[in-house]
C-alpha positions in Angstrom: 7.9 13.1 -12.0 7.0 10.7 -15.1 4.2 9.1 -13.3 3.2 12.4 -12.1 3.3 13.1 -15.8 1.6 9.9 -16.9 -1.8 10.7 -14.6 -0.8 8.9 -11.6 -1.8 10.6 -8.7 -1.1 8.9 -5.9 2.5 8.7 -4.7 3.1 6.0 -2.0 6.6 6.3 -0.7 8.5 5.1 3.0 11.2 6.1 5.2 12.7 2.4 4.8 13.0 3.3 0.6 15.6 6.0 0.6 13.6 8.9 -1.4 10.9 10.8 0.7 13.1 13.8 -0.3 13.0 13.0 -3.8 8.9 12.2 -3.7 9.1 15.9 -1.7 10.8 17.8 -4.6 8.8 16.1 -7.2 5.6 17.4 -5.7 6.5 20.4 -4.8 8.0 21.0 -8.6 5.0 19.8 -10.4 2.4 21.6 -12.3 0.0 19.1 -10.7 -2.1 20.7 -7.4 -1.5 19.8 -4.4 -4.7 18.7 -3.2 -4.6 16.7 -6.4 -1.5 14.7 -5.2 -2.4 12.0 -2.7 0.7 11.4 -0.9 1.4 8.1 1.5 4.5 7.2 3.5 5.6 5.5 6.4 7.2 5.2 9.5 10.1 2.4 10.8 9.3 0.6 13.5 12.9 1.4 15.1 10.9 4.5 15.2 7.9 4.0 17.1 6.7 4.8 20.7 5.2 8.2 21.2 8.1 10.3 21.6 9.7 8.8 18.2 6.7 8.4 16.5 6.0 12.0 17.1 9.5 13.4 16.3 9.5 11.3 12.6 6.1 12.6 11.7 7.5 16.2 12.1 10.9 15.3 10.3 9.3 13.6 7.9 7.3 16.7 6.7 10.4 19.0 6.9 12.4 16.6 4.9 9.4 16.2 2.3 9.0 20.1 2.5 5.5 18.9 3.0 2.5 21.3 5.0 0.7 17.9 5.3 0.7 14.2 4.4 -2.4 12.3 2.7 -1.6 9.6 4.3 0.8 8.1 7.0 1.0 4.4 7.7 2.8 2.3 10.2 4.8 0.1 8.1 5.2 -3.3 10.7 3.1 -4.2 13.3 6.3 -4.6 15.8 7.6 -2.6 18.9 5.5 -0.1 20.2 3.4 0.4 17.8 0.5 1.9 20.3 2.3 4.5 21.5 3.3 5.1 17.5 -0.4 5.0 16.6 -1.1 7.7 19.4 1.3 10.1 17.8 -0.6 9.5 14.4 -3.4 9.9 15.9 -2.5 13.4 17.5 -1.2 14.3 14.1 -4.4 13.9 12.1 -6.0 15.6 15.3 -3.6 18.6 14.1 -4.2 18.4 10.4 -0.7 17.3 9.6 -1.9 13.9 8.2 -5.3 13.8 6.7 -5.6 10.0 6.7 -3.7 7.4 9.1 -3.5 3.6 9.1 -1.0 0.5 9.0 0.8 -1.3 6.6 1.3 -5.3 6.8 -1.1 -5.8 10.0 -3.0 -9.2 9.7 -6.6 -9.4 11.1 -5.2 -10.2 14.9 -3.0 -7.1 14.9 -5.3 -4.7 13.0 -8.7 -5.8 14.9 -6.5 -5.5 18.3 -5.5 -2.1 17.4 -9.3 -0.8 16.6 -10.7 -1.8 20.0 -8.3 -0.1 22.0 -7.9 3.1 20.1 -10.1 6.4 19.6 -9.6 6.5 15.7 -9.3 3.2 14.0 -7.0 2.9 10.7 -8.3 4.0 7.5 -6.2 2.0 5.6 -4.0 -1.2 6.1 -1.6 -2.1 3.2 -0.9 -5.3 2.5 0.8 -8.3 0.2 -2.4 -8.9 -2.6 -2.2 -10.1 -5.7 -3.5 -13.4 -7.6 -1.1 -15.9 -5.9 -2.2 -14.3 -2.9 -5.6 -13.7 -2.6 -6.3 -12.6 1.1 -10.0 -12.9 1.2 -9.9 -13.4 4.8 -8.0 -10.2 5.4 -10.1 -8.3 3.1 -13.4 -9.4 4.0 -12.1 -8.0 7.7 -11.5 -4.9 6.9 -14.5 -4.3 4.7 -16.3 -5.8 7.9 -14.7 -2.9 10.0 -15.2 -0.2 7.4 -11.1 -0.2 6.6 -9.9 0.3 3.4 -7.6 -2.5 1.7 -4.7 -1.4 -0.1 -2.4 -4.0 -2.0 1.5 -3.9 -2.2 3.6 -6.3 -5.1 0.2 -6.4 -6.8 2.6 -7.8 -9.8 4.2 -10.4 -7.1 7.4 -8.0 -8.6 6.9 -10.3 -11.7 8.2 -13.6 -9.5 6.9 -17.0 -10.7 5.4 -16.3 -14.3 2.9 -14.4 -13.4 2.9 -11.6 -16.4 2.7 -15.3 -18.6 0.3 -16.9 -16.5 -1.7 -18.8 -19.2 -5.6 -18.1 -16.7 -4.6 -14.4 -17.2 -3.4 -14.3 -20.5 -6.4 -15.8 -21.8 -8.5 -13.1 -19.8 -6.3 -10.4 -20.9 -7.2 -11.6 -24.8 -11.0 -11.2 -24.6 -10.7 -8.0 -23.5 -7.5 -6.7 -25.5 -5.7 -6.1 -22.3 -2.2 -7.1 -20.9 -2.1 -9.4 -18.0 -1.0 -6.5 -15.7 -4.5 -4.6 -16.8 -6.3 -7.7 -15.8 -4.4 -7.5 -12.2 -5.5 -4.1 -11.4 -8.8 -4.3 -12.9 -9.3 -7.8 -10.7 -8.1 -5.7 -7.1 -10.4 -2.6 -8.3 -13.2 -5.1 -8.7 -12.5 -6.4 -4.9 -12.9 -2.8 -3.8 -8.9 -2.5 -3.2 -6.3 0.1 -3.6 -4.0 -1.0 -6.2 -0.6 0.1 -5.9 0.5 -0.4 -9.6 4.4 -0.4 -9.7 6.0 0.5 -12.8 9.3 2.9 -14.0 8.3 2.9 -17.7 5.9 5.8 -18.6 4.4 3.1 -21.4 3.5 1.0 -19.0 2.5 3.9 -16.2 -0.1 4.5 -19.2 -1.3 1.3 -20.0 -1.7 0.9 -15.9 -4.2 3.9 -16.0 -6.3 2.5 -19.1 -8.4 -0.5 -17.2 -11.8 1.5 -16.7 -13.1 0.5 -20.2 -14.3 -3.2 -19.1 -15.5 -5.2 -16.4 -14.6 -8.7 -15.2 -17.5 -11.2 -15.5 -18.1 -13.9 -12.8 -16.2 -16.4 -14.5 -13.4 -14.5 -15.3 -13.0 -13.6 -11.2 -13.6 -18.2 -10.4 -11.1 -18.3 -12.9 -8.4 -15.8 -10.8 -9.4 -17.2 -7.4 -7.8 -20.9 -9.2 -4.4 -19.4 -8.8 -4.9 -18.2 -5.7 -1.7 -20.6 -3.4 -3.3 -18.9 0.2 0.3 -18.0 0.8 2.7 -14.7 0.8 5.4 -15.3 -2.2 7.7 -12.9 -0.3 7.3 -13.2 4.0 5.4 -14.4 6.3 5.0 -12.4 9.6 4.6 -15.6 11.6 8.3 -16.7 10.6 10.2 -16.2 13.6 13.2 -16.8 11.1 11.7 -13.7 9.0 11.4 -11.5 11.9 14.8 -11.8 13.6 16.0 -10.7 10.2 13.5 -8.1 9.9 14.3 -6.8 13.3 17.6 -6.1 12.6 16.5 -2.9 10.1 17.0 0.0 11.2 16.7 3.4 9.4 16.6 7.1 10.9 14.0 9.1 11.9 
């Protein structure tokens, strides 16, 4: 409800975190719209095929006390995630989701999963922020009119990066904080910037980046911290996955 209260208006929640109820109640108690509310969650790949896939849309909706979802995302690109995508698919057919797409699918899995479908994603969320650049993965998408969306666009504040001195000295021309400078640099890239925060301070100062423009040398300067590699997993670690594989969560 406080970022609800801050402005935010775009709640992106998952079956794997625990609080779709919670998300559900504090939509359906505020004095915000619906239609003003852009809801996203997710489904579990435990819970993929068809049959599942279809059943956890439905639940999902009950539990949220939802008439419709924004958007719904397939949150790894594991198991059956075809016969997952047909039951989204058939959902937006039915007005039950009014966008559909996938989270954390590279440009193999996401470019696979165009050609051989009717409706292609609308979205694909995945890791971005200024350790991780993903040009590649962006440049795709744009390519194949799918919108990027960035997760840990802080990196979760892992390896210095609110203190990062190329940022910092950014955020000083401009009066801004290095988070500012974040979200402003993924707007600027044309992406979805999922800005994480539990203080309604900082939910604020999130919101205030549309007064100034990065130049051309201030974007050179954040593609110099760019390492070309996820700070958190990579989904061609077979190590990862078998530990990945082994969470489960209902329908």
């Amino acid at each position: 409800m406080d970022a609800l209260d801050a402005g935010y208006r775009h709640i992106d929640t998952a079956r794997l975190y625990g609080n779709e109820n919670e998300v559900g109640e504090a939509v359906n108690a505020t004095s915000v719209p619906r239609d003003e509310v852009f809801v996203t969650t997710k489904i579990w790949f435990n819970n993929y095929g068809y049959e599942k896939a279809k059943a956890a849309i439905d639940d999902t909706l009950k539990r949220m006390k939802l008439d419709y979802l924004d958007l719904m995302l397939l949150h790894q690109p594991y198991n059956d995630y075809y016969g997952a995508y047909r039951a989204l698919e058939e959902a937006y057919k039915a007005g039950k989701l009014r966008a559909i797409g996938v989270s954390n699918f590279y440009p193999d899995r996401l470019n696979d999963l165009i050609a051989f479908n009717e409706i292609k994603p609308q979205v694909d969320q995945i890791e971005i922020h200024p350790y991780f650049q993903q040009e590649f993965a962006r440049a795709n998408m744009e390519a194949h009119g799918v919108q990027t969306e960035s997760w840990a666009a802080f990196v979760r504040g892992k390896d210095g990066i609110f203190t990062n001195p190329i940022l910092e000295e950014i955020g000083k021309k401009y009066n801004k904080s290095t988070a500012q400078i974040m979200i402003r640099w993924q707007l600027q890239r044309g992406i979805v910037c999922l800005a994480k925060s539990s203080s309604p301070k900082r939910m604020a100062q999130n919101l205030d980046v549309f007064d100034f423009n990065l130049t051309e040398e201030d974007m050179a300067a954040i593609k110099t911290i760019d390492r070309d590699t996820t700070v958190f997993m990579s989904h061609y670690d077979t190590r990862m996955l078998e530990e990945l594989l082994t969470r489960n969560v209902e329908a």
